[in-house]
C-alpha positions as CSV (number, residue, x, y, z in Angstrom):
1,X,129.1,-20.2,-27.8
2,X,127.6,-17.0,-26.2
3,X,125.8,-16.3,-28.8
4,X,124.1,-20.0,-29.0
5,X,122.8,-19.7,-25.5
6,X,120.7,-17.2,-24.2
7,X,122.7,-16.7,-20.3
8,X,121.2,-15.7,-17.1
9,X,122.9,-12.3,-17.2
10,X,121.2,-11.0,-20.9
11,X,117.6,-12.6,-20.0
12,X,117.8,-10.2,-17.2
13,X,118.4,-7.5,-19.3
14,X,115.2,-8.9,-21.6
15,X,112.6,-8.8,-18.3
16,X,114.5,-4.9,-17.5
17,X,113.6,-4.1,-21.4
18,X,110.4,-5.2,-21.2
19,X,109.4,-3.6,-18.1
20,X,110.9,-0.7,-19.7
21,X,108.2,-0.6,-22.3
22,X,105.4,-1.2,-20.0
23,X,106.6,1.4,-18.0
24,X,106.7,3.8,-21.0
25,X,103.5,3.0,-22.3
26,X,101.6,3.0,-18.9
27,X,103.6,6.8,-18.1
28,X,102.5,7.8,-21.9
29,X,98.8,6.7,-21.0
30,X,98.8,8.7,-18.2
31,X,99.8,11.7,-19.7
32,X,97.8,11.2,-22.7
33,X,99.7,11.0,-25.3
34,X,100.0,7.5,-25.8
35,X,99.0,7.8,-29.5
36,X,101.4,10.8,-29.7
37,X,104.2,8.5,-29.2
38,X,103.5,6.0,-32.1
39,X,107.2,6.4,-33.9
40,X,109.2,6.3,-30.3
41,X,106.9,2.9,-29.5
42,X,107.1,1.2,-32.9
43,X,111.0,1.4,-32.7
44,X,110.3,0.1,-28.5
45,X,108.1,-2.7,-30.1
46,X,110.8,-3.6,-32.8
47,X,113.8,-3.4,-30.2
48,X,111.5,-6.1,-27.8
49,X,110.5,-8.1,-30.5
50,X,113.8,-8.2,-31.7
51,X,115.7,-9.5,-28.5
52,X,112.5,-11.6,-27.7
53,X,113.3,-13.4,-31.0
54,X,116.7,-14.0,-29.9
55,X,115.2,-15.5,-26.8
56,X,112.8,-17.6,-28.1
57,X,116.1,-19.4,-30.4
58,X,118.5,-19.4,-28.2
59,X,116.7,-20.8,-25.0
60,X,115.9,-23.7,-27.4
61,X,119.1,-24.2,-29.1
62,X,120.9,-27.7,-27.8
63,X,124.2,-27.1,-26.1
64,X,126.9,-29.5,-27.5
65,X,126.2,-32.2,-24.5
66,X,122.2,-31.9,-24.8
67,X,122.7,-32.6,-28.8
68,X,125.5,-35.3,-28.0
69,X,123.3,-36.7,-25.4
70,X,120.2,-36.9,-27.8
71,X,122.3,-38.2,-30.3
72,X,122.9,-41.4,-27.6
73,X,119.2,-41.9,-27.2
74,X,118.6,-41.9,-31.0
75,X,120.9,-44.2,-32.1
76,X,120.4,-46.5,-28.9
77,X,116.5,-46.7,-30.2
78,X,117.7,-46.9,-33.7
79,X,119.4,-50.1,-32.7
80,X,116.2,-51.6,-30.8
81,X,113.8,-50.8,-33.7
82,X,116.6,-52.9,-35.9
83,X,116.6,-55.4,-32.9
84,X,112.7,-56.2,-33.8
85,X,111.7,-58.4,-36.5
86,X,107.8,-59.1,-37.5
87,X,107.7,-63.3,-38.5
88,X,104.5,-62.2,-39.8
89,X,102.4,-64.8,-38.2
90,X,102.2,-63.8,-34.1
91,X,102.9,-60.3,-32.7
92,X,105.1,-60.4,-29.2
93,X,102.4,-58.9,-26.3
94,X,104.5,-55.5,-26.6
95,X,104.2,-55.0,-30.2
96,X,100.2,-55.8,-30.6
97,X,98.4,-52.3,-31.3
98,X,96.4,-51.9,-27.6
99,X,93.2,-50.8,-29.8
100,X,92.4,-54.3,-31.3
Protein backbone atom coordinates (compact mmCIF):
# COMPACT_ATOMS: atom_id res chain seq x y z
CA UNK A 1 0.00 0.00 0.00
CA UNK A 2 2.94 2.47 0.10
CA UNK A 3 3.21 2.58 -3.12
CA UNK A 4 -0.68 3.53 -3.72
CA UNK A 5 -0.37 6.55 -1.47
CA UNK A 6 1.82 9.31 -1.83
CA UNK A 7 2.94 9.79 2.40
CA UNK A 8 3.84 12.88 4.12
CA UNK A 9 7.41 11.71 4.48
CA UNK A 10 8.29 11.20 0.36
CA UNK A 11 6.13 14.51 -0.61
CA UNK A 12 8.78 16.17 1.45
CA UNK A 13 11.41 14.74 -0.27
CA UNK A 14 9.33 16.05 -3.72
CA UNK A 15 9.22 19.96 -2.36
CA UNK A 16 13.46 19.20 -1.22
CA UNK A 17 13.87 17.98 -5.08
CA UNK A 18 12.30 20.62 -6.50
CA UNK A 19 13.92 23.28 -4.59
CA UNK A 20 16.91 21.46 -5.51
CA UNK A 21 16.44 22.24 -9.17
CA UNK A 22 15.52 25.83 -8.69
CA UNK A 23 18.41 26.19 -6.71
CA UNK A 24 20.59 24.72 -9.46
CA UNK A 25 19.25 26.56 -12.19
CA UNK A 26 19.19 30.04 -10.32
CA UNK A 27 23.28 29.11 -9.10
CA UNK A 28 23.81 28.08 -13.04
CA UNK A 29 22.24 31.51 -14.04
CA UNK A 30 24.37 33.21 -11.99
CA UNK A 31 27.42 31.88 -13.16
CA UNK A 32 26.41 31.87 -16.57
CA UNK A 33 26.38 28.83 -17.77
CA UNK A 34 22.88 27.98 -17.48
CA UNK A 35 22.81 26.86 -21.29
CA UNK A 36 26.07 25.00 -20.54
CA UNK A 37 24.29 22.71 -18.32
CA UNK A 38 21.53 21.48 -20.73
CA UNK A 39 22.43 17.54 -20.35
CA UNK A 40 22.87 17.79 -16.26
CA UNK A 41 19.16 19.77 -16.37
CA UNK A 42 17.36 17.60 -18.81
CA UNK A 43 18.18 14.53 -16.67
CA UNK A 44 17.03 17.21 -13.32
CA UNK A 45 13.80 17.92 -15.42
CA UNK A 46 13.20 14.13 -16.17
CA UNK A 47 13.96 13.00 -12.40
CA UNK A 48 11.13 16.08 -11.26
CA UNK A 49 8.82 15.25 -13.76
CA UNK A 50 9.17 11.75 -13.05
CA UNK A 51 8.37 11.79 -9.11
CA UNK A 52 5.85 14.71 -9.86
CA UNK A 53 3.98 12.04 -12.00
CA UNK A 54 4.00 9.77 -9.13
CA UNK A 55 2.53 12.56 -7.14
CA UNK A 56 -0.02 13.68 -9.19
CA UNK A 57 -1.42 9.52 -9.13
CA UNK A 58 -0.96 8.70 -6.04
CA UNK A 59 -2.33 11.81 -4.14
CA UNK A 60 -5.53 10.83 -6.18
CA UNK A 61 -5.60 7.27 -5.83
CA UNK A 62 -8.72 6.13 -3.35
CA UNK A 63 -7.49 4.36 -0.26
CA UNK A 64 -9.59 1.11 0.32
CA UNK A 65 -12.13 3.07 2.83
CA UNK A 66 -12.42 6.22 0.45
CA UNK A 67 -13.31 3.64 -2.49
CA UNK A 68 -15.52 1.45 -0.02
CA UNK A 69 -17.07 4.54 1.18
CA UNK A 70 -17.87 5.80 -2.44
CA UNK A 71 -19.04 2.63 -3.25
CA UNK A 72 -21.93 3.29 -0.19
CA UNK A 73 -22.89 6.51 -1.72
CA UNK A 74 -23.24 4.91 -5.24
CA UNK A 75 -25.22 2.23 -4.62
CA UNK A 76 -27.35 4.13 -1.91
CA UNK A 77 -28.25 6.73 -5.03
CA UNK A 78 -28.53 3.70 -7.32
CA UNK A 79 -31.32 2.52 -5.15
CA UNK A 80 -33.20 6.17 -5.03
CA UNK A 81 -32.98 6.62 -8.89
CA UNK A 82 -34.69 2.88 -8.90
CA UNK A 83 -37.03 4.29 -6.07
CA UNK A 84 -38.49 6.99 -8.77
CA UNK A 85 -40.94 6.10 -11.28
CA UNK A 86 -42.31 8.72 -14.07
CA UNK A 87 -46.48 7.94 -14.36
CA UNK A 88 -45.99 9.94 -17.29
CA UNK A 89 -48.83 12.30 -16.72
CA UNK A 90 -47.56 14.81 -13.53
CA UNK A 91 -43.94 15.34 -12.48
CA UNK A 92 -43.50 15.46 -8.37
CA UNK A 93 -42.18 19.37 -7.59
CA UNK A 94 -38.62 17.79 -7.21
CA UNK A 95 -38.39 16.12 -10.46
CA UNK A 96 -39.79 19.19 -12.83
CA UNK A 97 -36.69 20.65 -14.85
CA UNK A 98 -36.34 24.37 -12.82
CA UNK A 99 -35.86 25.99 -16.50
CA UNK A 100 -39.54 25.49 -17.72
Amino acid sequence: MSEEVYGPERAQRLVALLRALADRIQELDRTGRLLDAAPELQKLFGNARSELFHYEVRSTYDTPEVAESRRIVEDAQQRLDELRFDDGDEEEPWQRDPED
